[in-house]
Z-matrix of the N, CA and C atoms (Angstrom, degrees):
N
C 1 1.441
C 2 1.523 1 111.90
N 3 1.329 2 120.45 1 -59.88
C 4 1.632 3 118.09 2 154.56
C 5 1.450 4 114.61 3 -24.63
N 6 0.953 5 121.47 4 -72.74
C 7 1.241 6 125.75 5 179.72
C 8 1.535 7 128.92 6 -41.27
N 9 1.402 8 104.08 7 -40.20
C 10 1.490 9 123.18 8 158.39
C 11 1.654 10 110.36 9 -46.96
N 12 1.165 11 87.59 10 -52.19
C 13 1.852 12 107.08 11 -165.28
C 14 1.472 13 101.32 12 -64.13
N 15 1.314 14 137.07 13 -52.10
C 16 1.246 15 157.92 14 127.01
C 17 1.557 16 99.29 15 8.65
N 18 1.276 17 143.44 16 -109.95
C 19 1.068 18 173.14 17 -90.39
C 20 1.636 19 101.74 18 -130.01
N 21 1.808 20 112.99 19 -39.39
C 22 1.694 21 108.45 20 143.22
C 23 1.573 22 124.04 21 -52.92
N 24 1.375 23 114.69 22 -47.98
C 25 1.390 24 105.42 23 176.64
C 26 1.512 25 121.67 24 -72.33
N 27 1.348 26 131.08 25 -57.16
C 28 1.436 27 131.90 26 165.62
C 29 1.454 28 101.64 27 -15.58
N 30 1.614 29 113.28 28 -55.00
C 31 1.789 30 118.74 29 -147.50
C 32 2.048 31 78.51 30 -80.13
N 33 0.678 32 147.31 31 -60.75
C 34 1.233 33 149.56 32 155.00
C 35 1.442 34 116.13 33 8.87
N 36 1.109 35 95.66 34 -77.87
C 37 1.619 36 127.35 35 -166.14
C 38 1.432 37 95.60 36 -66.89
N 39 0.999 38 124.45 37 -49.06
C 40 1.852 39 122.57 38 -174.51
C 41 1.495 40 95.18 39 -79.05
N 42 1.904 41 148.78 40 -27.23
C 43 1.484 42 129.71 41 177.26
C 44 1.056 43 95.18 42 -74.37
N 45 1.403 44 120.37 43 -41.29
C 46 2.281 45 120.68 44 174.87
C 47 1.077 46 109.82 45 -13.79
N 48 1.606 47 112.45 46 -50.84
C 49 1.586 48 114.25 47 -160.35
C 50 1.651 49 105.26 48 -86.45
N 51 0.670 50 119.42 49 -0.68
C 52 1.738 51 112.64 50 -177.06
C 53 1.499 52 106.99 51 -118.05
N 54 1.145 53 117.16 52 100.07
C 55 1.980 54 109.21 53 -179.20
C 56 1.195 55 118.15 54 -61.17
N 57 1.400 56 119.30 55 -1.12
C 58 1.535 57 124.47 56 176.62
C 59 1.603 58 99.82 57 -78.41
N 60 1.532 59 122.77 58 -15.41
C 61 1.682 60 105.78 59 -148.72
C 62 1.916 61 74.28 60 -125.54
N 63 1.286 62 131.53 61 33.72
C 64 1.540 63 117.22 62 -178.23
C 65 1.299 64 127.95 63 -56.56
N 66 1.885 65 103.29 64 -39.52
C 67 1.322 66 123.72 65 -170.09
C 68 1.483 67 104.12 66 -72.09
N 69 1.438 68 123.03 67 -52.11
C 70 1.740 69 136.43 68 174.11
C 71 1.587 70 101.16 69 -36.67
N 72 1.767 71 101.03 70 -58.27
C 73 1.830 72 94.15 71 -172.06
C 74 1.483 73 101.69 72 -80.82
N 75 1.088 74 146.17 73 17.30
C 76 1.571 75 122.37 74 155.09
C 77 1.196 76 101.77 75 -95.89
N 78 1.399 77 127.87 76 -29.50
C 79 1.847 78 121.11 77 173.66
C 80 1.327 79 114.84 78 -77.97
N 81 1.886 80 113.47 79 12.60
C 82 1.619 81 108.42 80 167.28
C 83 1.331 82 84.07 81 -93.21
N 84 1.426 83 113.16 82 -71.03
C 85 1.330 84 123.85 83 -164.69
C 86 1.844 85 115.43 84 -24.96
N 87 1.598 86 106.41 85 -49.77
C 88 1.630 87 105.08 86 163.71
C 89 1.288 88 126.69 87 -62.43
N 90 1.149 89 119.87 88 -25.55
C 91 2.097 90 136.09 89 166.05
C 92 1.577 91 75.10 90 -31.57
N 93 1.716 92 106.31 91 -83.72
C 94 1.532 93 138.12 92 -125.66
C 95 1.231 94 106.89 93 -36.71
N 96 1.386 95 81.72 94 -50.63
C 97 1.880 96 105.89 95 -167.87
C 98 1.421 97 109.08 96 -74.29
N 99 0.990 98 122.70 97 -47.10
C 100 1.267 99 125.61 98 166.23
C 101 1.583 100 128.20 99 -58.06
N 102 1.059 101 120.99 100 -31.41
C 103 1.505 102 128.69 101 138.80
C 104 1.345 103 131.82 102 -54.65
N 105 1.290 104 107.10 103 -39.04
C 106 1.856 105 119.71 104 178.91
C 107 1.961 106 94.33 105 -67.85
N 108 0.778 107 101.39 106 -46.49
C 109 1.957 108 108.64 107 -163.69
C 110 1.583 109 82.42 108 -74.94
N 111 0.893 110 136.37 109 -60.29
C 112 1.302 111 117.73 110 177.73
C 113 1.210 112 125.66 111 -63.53
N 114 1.062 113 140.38 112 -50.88
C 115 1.423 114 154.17 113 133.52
C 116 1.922 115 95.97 114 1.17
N 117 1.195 116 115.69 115 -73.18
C 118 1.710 117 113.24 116 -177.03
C 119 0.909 118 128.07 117 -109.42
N 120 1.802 119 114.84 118 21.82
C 121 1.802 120 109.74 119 153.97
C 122 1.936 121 94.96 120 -91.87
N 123 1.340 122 117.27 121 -9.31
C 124 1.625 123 103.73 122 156.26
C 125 1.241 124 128.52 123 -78.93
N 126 1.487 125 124.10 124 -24.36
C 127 1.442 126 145.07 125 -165.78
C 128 1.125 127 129.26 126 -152.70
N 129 1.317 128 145.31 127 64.07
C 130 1.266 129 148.76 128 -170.28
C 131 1.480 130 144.56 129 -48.08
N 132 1.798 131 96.35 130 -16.75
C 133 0.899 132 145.81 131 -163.86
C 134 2.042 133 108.47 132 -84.51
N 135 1.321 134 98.99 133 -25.30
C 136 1.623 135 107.32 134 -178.75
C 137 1.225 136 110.34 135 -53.92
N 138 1.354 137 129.94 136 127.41
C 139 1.871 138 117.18 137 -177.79
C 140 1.038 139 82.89 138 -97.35
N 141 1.837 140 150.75 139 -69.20
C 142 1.200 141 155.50 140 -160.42
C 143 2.020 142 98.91 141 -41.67
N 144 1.306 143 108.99 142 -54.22
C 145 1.507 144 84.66 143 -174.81
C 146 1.647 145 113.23 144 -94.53
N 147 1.737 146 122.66 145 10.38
C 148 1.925 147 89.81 146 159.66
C 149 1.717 148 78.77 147 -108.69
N 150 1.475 149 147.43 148 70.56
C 151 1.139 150 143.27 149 109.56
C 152 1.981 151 110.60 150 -75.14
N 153 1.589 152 87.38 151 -51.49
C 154 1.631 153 84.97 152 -177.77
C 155 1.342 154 127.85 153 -64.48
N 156 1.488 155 108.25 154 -23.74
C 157 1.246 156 129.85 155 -178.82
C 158 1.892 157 105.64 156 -68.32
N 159 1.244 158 100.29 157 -49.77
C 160 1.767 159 106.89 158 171.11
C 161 1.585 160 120.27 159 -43.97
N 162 1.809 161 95.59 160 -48.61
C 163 1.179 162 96.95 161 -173.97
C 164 1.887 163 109.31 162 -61.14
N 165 1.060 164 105.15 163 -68.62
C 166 1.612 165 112.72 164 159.29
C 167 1.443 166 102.73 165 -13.50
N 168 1.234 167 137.07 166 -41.47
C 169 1.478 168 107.68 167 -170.33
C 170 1.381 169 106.19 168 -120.82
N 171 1.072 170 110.39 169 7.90
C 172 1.704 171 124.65 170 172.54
C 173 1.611 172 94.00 171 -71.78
N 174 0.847 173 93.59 172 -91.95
C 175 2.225 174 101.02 173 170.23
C 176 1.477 175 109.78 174 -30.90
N 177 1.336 176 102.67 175 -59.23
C 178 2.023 177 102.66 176 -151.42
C 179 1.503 178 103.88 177 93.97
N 180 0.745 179 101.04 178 28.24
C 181 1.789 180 105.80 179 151.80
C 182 1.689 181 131.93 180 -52.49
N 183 1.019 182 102.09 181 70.16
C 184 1.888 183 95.24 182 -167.85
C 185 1.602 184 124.95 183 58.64
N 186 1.704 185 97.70 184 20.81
C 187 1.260 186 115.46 185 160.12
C 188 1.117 187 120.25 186 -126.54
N 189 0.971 188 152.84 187 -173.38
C 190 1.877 189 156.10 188 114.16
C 191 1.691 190 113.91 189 -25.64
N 192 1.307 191 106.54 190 108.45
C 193 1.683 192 113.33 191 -178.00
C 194 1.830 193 73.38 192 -63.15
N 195 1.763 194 85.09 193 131.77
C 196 1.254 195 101.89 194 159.54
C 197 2.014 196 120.39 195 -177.68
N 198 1.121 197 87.18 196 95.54
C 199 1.633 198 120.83 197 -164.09
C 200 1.695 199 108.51 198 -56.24
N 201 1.411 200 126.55 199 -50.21
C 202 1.674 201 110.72 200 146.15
C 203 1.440 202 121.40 201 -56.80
N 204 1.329 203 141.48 202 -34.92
C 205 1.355 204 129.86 203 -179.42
C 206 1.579 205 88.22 204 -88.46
N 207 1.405 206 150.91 205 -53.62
C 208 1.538 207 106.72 206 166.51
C 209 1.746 208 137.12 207 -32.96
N 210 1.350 209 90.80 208 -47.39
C 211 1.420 210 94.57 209 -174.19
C 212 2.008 211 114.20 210 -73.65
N 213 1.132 212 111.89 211 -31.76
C 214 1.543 213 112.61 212 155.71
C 215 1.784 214 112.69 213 -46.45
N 216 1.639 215 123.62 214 -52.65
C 217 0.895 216 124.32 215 -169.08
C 218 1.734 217 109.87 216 -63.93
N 219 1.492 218 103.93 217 -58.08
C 220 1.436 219 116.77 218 171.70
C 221 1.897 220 115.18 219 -38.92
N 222 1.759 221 103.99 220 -28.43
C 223 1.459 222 100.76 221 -173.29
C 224 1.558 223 104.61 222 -86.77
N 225 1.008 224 111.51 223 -28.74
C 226 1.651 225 115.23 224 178.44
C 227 1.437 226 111.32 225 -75.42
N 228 1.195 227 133.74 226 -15.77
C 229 1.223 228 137.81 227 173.72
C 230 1.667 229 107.12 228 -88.74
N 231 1.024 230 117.74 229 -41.95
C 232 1.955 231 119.13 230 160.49
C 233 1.401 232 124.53 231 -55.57
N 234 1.552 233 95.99 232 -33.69
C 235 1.602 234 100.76 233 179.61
C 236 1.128 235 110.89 234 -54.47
N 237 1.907 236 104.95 235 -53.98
C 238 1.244 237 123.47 236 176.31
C 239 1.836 238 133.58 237 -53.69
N 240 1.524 239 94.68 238 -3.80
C 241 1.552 240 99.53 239 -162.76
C 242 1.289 241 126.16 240 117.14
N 243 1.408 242 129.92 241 -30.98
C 244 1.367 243 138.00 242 -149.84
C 245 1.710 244 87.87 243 -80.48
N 246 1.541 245 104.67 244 128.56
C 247 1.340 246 111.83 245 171.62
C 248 1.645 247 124.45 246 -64.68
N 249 1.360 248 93.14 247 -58.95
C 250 1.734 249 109.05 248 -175.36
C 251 1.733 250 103.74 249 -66.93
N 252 1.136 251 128.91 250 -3.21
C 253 1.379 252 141.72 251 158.88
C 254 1.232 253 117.18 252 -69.11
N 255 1.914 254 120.25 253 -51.19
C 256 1.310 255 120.04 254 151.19
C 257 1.815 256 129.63 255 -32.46
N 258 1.591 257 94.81 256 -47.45
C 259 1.593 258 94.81 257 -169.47
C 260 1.456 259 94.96 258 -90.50
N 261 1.495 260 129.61 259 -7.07
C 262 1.694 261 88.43 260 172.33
C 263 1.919 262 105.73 261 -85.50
N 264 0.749 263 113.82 262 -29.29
C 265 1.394 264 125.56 263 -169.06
C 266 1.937 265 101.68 264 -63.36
N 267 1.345 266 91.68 265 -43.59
C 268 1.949 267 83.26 266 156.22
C 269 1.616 268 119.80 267 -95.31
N 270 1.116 269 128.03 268 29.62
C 271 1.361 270 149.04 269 149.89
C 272 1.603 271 92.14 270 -89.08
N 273 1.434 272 126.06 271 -81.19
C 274 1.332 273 125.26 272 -151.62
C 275 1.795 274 98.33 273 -57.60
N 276 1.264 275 110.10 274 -27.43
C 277 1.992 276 85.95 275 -179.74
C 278 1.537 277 118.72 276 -97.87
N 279 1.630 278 99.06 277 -8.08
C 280 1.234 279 105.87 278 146.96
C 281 1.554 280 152.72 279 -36.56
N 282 1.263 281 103.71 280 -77.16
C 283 1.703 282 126.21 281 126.68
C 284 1.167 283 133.86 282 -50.36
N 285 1.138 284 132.48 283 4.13
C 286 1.142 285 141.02 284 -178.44
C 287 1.710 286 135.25 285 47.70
N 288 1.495 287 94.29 286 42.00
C 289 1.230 288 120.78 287 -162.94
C 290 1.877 289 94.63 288 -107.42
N 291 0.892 290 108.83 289 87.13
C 292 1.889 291 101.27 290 171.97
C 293 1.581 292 104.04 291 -153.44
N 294 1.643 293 119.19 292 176.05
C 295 1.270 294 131.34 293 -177.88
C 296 1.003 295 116.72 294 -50.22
C-alpha cells in the first residue's frame, strides 16, 4: 500500500509540472493520501509513509497545509529511522517551525 502511495505521488509530481495536467495531479495527490492512511491504519510502523504523509502536509497537498501535523509526521518517521525525516525536523527548529 505504501508503495502505491509512493508511485501516486511521483505520478503527481511529474503532472505538477505541466499546468495543463493540474486537475490529474491533485487526483494523484488524493490517491496518495488515501493510500498513505491506509497504508498506516494497517501498520504504523512505515517511516517512508508518515515521511510522505509530512510532506503532504508540509505543502497542502490534498490535505490541510499544516506545518505542526507535518512536523509530528516528519518526527515519527525519525523515530522510525527515516533519514531525510531527521533533516526536515532540523529544518523545522531551524526555522522555527516545530510543536
Amino acid at each position: 500500500m505504501a508503495n502505491s502511495a509512493y508511485l501516486k505521488f511521483k505520478q503527481a509530481e511529474e503532472a505538477d509540472r505541466d499546468p495543463a495536467l493540474y486537475l490529474e495531479a491533485q487526483d494523484l495527490y488524493f490517491d496518495c493520501a488515501n493510500w498513505l492512511r491506509m497504508a498506516l491504519s494497517h501498520n504504523s510502523d512505515i517511516r517512508d509513509a508518515h515521511f510522505l504523509m509530512g510532506k503532504l502536509y508540509e505543502k497542502g497537498l490534498s490535505v490541510d497545509h499544516n506545518l505542526k501535523t507535518a512536523f509530528e509526521c516528519y518526527s515519527k518517521a525519525a523515530s522510525l529511522g527515516h533519514s531525510k525525516a531527521h533533516l526536515k525536523i532540523g529544518n523545522s527548529y531551524y526555522t522555527g517551525i516545530k510543536e
